[in-house]
C-alpha positions as CSV (number, residue, x, y, z in Angstrom):
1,X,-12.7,18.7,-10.8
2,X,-10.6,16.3,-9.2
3,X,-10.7,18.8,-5.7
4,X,-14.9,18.2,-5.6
5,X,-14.6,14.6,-6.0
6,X,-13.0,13.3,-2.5
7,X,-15.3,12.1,-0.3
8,X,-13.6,11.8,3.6
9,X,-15.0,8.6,5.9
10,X,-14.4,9.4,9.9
11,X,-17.2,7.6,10.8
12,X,-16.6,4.4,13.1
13,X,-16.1,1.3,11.5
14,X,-19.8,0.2,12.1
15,X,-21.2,3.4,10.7
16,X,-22.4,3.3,7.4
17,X,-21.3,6.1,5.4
18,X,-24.1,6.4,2.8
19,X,-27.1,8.5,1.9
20,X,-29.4,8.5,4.5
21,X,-33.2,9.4,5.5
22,X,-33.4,8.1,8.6
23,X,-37.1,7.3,10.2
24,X,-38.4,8.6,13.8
25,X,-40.9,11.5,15.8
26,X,-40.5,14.2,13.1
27,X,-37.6,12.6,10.7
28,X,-40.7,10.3,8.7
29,X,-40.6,13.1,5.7
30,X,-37.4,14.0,6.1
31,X,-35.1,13.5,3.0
32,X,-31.0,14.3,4.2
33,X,-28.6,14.5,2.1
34,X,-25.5,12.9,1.5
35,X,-23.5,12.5,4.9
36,X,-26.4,13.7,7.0
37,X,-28.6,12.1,9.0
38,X,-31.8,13.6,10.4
39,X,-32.0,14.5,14.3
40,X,-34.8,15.6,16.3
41,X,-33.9,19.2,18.3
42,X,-36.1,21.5,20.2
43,X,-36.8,23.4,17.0
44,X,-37.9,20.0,15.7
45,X,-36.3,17.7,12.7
46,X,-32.9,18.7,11.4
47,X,-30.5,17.3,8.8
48,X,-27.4,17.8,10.8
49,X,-24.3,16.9,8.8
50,X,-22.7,13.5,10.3
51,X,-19.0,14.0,12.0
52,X,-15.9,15.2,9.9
53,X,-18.2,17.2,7.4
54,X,-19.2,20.8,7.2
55,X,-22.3,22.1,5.6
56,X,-26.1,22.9,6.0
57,X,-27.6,19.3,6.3
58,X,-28.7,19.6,2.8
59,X,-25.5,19.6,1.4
60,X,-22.4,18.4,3.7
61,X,-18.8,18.1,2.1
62,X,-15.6,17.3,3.6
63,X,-13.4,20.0,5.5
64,X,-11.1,21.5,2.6
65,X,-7.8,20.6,4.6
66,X,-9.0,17.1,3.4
67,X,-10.0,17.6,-0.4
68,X,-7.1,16.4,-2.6
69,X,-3.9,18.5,-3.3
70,X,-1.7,18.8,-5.6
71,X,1.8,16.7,-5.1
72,X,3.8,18.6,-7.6
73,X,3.5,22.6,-7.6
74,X,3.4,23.7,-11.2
75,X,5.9,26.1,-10.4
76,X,8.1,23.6,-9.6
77,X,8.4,22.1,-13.1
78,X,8.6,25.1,-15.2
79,X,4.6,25.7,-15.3
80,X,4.4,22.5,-17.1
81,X,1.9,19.2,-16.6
82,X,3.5,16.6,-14.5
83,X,2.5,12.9,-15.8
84,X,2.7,10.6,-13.1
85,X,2.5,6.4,-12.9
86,X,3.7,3.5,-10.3
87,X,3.1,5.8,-7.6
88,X,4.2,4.4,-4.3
89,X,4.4,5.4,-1.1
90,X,6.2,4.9,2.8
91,X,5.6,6.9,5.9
92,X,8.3,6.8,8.2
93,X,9.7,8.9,11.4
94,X,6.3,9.0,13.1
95,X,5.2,12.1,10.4
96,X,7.7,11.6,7.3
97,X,6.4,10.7,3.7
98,X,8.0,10.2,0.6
99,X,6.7,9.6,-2.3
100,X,7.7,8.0,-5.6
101,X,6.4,7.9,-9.2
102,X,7.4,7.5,-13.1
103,X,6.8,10.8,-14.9
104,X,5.9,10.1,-18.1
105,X,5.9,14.0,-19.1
106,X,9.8,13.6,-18.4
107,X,10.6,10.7,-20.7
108,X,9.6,7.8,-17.5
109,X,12.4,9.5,-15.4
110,X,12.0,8.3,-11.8
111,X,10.7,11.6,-9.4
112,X,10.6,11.3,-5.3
113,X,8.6,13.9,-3.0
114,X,9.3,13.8,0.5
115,X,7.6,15.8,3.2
116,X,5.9,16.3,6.3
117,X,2.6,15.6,7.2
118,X,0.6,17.8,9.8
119,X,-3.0,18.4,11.3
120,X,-5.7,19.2,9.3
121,X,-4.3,17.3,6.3
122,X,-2.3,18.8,4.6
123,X,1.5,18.0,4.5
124,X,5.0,20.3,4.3
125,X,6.2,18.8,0.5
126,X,9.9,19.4,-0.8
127,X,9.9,20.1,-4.5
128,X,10.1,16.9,-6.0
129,X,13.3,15.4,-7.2
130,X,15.1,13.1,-9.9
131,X,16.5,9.6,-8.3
132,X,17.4,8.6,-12.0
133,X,20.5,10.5,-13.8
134,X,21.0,11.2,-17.0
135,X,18.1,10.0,-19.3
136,X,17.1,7.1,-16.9
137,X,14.1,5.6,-16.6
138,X,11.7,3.8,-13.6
139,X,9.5,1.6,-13.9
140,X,7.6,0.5,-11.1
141,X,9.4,2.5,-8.4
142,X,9.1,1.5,-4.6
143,X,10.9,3.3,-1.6
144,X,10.7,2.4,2.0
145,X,12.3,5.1,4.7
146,X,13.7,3.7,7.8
147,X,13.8,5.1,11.5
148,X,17.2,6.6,11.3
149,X,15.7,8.8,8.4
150,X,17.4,7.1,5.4
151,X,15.9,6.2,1.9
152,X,15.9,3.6,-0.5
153,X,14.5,3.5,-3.5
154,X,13.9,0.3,-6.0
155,X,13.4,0.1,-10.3
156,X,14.2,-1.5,-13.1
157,X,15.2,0.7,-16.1
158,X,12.9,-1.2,-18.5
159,X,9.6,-2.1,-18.8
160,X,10.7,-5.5,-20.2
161,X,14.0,-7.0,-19.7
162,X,14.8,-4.1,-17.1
163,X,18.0,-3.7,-15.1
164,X,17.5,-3.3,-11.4
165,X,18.5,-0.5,-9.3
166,X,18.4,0.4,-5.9
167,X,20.0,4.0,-4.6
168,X,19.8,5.4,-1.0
169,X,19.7,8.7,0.5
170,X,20.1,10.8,4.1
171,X,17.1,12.6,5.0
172,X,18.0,16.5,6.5
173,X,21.8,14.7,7.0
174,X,23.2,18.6,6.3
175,X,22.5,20.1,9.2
176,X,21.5,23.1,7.8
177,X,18.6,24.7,9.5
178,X,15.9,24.7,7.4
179,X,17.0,22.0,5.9
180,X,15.4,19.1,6.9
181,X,13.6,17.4,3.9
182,X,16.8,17.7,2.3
183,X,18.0,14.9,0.5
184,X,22.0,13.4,0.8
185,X,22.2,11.0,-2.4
186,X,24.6,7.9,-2.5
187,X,25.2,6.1,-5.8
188,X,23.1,3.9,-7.9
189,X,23.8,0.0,-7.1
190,X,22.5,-2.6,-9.4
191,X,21.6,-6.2,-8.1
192,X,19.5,-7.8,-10.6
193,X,18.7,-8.4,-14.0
194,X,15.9,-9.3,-16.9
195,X,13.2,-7.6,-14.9
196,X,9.5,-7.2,-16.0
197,X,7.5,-7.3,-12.2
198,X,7.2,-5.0,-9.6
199,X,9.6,-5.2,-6.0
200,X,9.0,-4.8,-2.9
201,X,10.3,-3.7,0.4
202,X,10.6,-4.6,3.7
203,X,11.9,-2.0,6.4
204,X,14.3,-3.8,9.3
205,X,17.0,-1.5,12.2
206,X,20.1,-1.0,11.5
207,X,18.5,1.6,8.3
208,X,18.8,-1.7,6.4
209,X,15.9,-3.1,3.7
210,X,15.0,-6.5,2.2
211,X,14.3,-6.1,-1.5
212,X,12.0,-8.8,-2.9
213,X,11.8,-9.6,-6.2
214,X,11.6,-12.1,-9.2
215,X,14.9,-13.3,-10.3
216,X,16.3,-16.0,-13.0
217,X,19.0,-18.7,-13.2
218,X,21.1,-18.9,-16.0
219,X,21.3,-22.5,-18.2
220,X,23.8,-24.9,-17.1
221,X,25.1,-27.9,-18.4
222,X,23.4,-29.6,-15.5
223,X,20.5,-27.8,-15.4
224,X,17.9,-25.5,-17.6
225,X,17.1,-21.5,-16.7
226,X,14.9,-21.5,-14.2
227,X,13.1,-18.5,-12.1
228,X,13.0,-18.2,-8.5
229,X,12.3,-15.7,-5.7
230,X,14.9,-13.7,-4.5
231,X,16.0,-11.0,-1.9
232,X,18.9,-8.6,-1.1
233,X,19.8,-7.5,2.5
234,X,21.0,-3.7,2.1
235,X,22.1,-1.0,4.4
236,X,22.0,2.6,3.8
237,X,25.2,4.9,5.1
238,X,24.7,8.2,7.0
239,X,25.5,9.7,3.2
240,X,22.9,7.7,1.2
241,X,25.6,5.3,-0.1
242,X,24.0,1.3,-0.2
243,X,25.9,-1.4,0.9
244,X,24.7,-4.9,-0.5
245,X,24.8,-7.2,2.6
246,X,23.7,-10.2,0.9
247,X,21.6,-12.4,-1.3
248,X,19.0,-14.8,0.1
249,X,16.1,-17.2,-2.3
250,X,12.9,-16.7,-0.4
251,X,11.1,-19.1,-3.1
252,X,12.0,-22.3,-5.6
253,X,9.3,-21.2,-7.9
254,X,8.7,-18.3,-10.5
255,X,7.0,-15.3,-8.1
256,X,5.1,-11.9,-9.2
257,X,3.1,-9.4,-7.5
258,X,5.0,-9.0,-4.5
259,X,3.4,-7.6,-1.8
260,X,5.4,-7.3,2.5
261,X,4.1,-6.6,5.8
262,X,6.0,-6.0,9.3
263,X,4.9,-8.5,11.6
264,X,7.8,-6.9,14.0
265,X,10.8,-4.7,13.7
266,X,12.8,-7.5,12.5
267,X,10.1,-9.7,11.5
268,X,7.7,-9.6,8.1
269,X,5.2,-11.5,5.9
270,X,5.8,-11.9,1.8
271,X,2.6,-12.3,-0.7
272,X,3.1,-13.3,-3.9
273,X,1.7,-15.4,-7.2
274,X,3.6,-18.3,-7.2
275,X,4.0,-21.4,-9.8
276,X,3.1,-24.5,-8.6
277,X,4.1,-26.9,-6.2
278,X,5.1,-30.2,-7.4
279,X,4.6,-33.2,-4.7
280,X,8.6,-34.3,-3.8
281,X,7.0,-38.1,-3.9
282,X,4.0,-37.5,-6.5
283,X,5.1,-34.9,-9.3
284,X,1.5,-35.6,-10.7
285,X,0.3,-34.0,-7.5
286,X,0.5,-30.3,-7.6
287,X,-0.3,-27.5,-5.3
288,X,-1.1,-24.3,-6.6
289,X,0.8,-21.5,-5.0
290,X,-1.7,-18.2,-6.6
291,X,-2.2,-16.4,-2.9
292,X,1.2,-17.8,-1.5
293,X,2.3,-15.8,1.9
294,X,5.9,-16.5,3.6
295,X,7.3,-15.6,6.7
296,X,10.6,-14.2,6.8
297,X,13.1,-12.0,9.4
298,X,16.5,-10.7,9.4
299,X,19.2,-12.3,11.6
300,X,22.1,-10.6,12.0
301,X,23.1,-9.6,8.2
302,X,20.8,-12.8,7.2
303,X,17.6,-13.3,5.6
304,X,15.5,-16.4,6.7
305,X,12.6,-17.9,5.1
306,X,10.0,-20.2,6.7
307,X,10.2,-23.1,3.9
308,X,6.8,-23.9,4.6
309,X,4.8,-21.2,2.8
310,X,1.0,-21.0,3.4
311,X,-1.5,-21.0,0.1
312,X,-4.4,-20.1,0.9
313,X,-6.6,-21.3,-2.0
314,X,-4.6,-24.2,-3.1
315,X,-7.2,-25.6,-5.3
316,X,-7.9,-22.1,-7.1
317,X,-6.4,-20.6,-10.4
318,X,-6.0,-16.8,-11.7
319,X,-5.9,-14.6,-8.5
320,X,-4.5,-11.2,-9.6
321,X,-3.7,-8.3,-7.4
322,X,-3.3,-8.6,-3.7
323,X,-2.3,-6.7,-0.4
324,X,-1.5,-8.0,2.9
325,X,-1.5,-6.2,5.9
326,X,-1.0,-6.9,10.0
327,X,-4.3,-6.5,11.9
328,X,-3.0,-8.0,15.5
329,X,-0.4,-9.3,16.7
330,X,0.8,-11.9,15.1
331,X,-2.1,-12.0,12.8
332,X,-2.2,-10.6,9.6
333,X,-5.2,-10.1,6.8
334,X,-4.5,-11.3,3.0
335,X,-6.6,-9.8,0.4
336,X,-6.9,-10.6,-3.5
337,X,-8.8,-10.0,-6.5
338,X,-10.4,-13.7,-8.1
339,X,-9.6,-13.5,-11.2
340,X,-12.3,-16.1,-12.3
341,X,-15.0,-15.5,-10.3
342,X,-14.6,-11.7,-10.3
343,X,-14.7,-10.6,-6.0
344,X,-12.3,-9.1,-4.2
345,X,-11.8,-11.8,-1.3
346,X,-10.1,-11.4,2.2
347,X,-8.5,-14.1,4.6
348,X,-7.0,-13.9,8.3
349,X,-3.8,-15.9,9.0
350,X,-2.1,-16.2,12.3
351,X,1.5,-16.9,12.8
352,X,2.8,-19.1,15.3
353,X,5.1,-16.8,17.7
354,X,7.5,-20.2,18.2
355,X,7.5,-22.4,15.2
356,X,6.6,-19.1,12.5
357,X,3.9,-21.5,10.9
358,X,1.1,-19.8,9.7
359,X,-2.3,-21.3,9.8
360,X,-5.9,-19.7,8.3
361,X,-8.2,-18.6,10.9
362,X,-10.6,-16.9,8.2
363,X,-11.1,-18.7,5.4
364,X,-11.5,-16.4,2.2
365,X,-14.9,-13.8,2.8
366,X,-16.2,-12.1,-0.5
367,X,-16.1,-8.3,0.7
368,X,-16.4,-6.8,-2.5
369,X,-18.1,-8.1,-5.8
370,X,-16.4,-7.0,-9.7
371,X,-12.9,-6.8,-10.9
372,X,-10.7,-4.2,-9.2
373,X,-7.2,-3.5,-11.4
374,X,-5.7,-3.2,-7.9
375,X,-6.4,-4.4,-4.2
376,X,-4.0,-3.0,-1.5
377,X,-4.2,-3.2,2.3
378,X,-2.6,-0.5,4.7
379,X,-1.3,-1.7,8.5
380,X,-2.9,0.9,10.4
381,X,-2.3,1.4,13.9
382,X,-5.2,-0.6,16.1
383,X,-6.2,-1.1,19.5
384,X,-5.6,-4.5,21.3
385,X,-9.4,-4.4,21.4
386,X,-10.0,-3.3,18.4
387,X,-8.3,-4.9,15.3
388,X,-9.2,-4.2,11.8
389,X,-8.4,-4.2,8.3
390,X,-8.1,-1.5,5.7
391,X,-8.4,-2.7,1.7
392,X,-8.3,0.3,-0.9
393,X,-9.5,-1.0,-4.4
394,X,-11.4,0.0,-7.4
395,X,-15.2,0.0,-8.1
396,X,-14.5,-0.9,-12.0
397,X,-18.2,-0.7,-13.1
398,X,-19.2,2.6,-10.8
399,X,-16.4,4.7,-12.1
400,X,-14.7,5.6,-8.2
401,X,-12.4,4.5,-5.5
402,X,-13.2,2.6,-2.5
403,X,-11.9,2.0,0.9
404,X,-13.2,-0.9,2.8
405,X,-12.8,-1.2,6.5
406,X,-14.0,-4.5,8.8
407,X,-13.7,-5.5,12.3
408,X,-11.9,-8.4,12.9
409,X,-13.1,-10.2,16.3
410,X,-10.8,-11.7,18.6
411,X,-13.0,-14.1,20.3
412,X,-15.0,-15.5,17.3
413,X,-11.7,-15.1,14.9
414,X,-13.9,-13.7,12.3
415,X,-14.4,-10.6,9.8
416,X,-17.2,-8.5,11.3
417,X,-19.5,-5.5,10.2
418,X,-17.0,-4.6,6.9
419,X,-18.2,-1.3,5.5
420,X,-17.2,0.1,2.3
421,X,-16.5,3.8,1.4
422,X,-16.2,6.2,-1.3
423,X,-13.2,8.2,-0.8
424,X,-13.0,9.5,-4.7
425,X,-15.6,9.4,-7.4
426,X,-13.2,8.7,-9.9
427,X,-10.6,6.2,-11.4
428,X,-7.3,7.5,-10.9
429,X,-4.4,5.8,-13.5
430,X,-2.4,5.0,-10.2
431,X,-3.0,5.1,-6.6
432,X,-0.9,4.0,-3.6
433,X,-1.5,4.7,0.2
434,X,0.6,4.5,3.9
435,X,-1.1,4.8,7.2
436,X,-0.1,8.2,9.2
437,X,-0.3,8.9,13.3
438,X,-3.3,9.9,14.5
439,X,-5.8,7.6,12.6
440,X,-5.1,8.9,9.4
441,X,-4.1,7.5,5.9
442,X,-2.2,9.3,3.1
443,X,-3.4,8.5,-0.3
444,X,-1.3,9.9,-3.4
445,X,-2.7,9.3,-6.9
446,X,-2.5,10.1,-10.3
447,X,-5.8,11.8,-11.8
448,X,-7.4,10.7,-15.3
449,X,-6.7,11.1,-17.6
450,X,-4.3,14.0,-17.3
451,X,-1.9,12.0,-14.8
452,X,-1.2,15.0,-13.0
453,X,-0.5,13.4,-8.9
454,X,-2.6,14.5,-5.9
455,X,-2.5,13.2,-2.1
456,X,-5.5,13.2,0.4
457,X,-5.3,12.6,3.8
458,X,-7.7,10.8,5.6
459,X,-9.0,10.0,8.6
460,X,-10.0,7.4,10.4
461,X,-12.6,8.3,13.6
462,X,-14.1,6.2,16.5
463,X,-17.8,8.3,16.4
């Protein structure tokens, strides 16, 4: 069962979280068991369990308050199975979640759960909700909450071909008491078209959000269809209703696999797969663009792009899935599966604070080998002393889900001690993650094969 399968890592980031039969006076014949490690006591050698698990020393196991739980309460569809896929995921108001997904069970209609998430973690969850109408579909939903406790929430209607959609709501805007995961729902705007890729957002004041995404010119007399990146400015009214504040390109060349990052309130980094860049003097020159970043920031009610975008393997073909995440300030981490060589690779950039150019400080470090259908990164909240990335991804061949944590050092600019843990000991069908207060992430996923969507909190412990 899916609920004896998490595995919770609070051990430091240097701490190896692994089975262990650790040597020393009395310890020599000593065999612990997972997540113990043997100590000599007055009474002589123990297996004690190691911090953030309960159990006997023989068999340790995470506190229950952090085994998975179920997102969607049976009774809250009827008694029947929820499908879920395209989870997706943004923590907002210092303990807020919400949570999108496609339920196939329903047809691919578009669902959102918001909540609250508390010690011990576990988290308050509304009954989840249809942002679609009528027999509308969502593919590849995103959301992004903002700190005046508004929503928005990104599709396309197709898998192929789709229409795009973005629709806004008021979180608790009813003043009702009791009522404060209630939802206020504006109508559905549309801003693109011909969509087959997945968004992204970007969070900025104001409750306003960037929406990235793929877009294509029509054929001209003058010119031949061409695609491009793009991005709307939108705000979101005090009654859910979106207001498009503008269009902006962020990219000249045909994009996929967005991924965004705050650098700032009003600042944040793009990644994406990009096409090639053709040399202005030399078009036999060409620059490949397949682990692209780009800064970017809101000005006013304007979007602007640093024209000079930094590629961080510009030689290199076939990188697939990617994450980016801010680590310092100023500095954020970019990791990506290689497509050809088959390791999930990580690089450090660091952003100029005056001219925005970004420059790699790290150059690409293998931290995990094998193909991984997806590699995400989570921003989570560091110390000034004590910077370090977070990659969630895949262990294809081993059948379970990893979490891999490094140190990133300030005075030598490079990845350090990078640790990997197992935080479930299966494949899920989808995953997605956001980092909560207190050293804690929230995971939500959909369990094979039955798709039925879980969350897990967990945390993240200086031993």
């Amino acid at each position: 069962r899916v609920y004896e399968n998490v595995e919770k890592f609070s051990e430091s980031m240097s701490a190896v979280l692994a089975s262990a039969t650790l040597g020393g006076t009395g310890c020599e014949e000593m065999v612990c068991g997972e997540h113990a490690s043997c100590t000599v006591t007055s009474t002589g050698a123990e297996c004690i369990c190691k911090e953030g698990y309960v159990g006997l020393g023989k068999s340790c196991h995470a506190p229950v308050d952090f085994k998975p739980h179920r997102l969607v309460d049976p009774a809250f569809s009827g008694g029947l199975p929820t499908q879920a896929i395209d989870l997706h995921v943004s923590a907002f108001q210092t303990d807020r979640i919400a949570i999108v997904f496609r339920d196939v069970s329903q047809g691919n209609a578009g669902k959102i759960v918001i909540g609250s998430a508390r010690e011990g973690g576990l988290a308050d969850l509304a009954p989840p909700q249809l942002f679609t109408t009528g027999d509308g579909k969502a593919f590849s939903p995103i959301v992004a909450g903002t700190e005046g406790g508004r929503l928005a929430v990104a599709w396309r209607d197709e898998n192929r071909m789709g229409t795009c959609w973005v629709r806004g709501a008021a979180v608790g805007s009813t003043n009702i008491r009791g009522a404060d995961l209630s939802l206020a729902w504006g109508d559905k705007v549309n801003f693109c078209m011909g969509q087959a890729h997945k968004m992204a957002f970007a969070d900025l004041p104001g409750d306003r959000v960037a929406i990235l995404f793929s877009d294509r010119s029509k054929a001209t007399l003058s010119a031949p269809a061409g695609s491009f990146g793009s991005s709307v400015l939108a705000s979101i009214g005090d009654k859910g209703g979106v207001s498009l504040l503008g269009q902006f390109r962020f990219s000249e060349h045909p994009v996929c696999r967005l991924e965004a990052t705050k650098l700032s309130p009003t600042a944040f980094i793009i990644a994406a797969r990009a096409g090639s860049a053709l040399d202005d003097l030399d078009p036999s020159v060409a620059t490949k663009q397949e682990a692209m970043a780009i800064y970017a920031e809101v000005i006013d009610n304007d979007l602007v792009f640093n024209p000079n975008p930094a590629n961080i393997e510009p030689a290199r073909s076939q990188i697939w899935s990617r994450g980016v995440s801010l680590i310092a300030p100023d500095t954020f981490a970019y990791a990506y599966q290689d497509g050809v060589d088959m390791k999930v690779k990580m690089a450090v950039l660091e952003v100029s604070p005056t001219t925005h150019m970004m420059q790699v400080v790290q150059r690409p470090a293998v931290i995990r080998d094998g193909f991984s259908p997806y590699v995400s990164m989570l921003a989570t909240p560091y110390l000034p002393s004590q910077p370090h990335t977070l990659v969630y991804y895949e262990d294809h061949a081993a059948n379970r889900s990893m979490v891999n944590l490094c140190t990133w050092s300030l005075q030598s600019k490079k990845l350090e001690g990078c640790e990997d843990f197992v935080w479930l000991n299966q494949k899920p069908l989808s995953v997605a993650g956001a980092a909560l207060p207190g050293g804690k992430i929230l995971l939500a996923f959909a369990a094979a094969p039955s798709g039925e969507p879980h969350y897990a909190v967990l945390g993240l412990a200086k031993k």
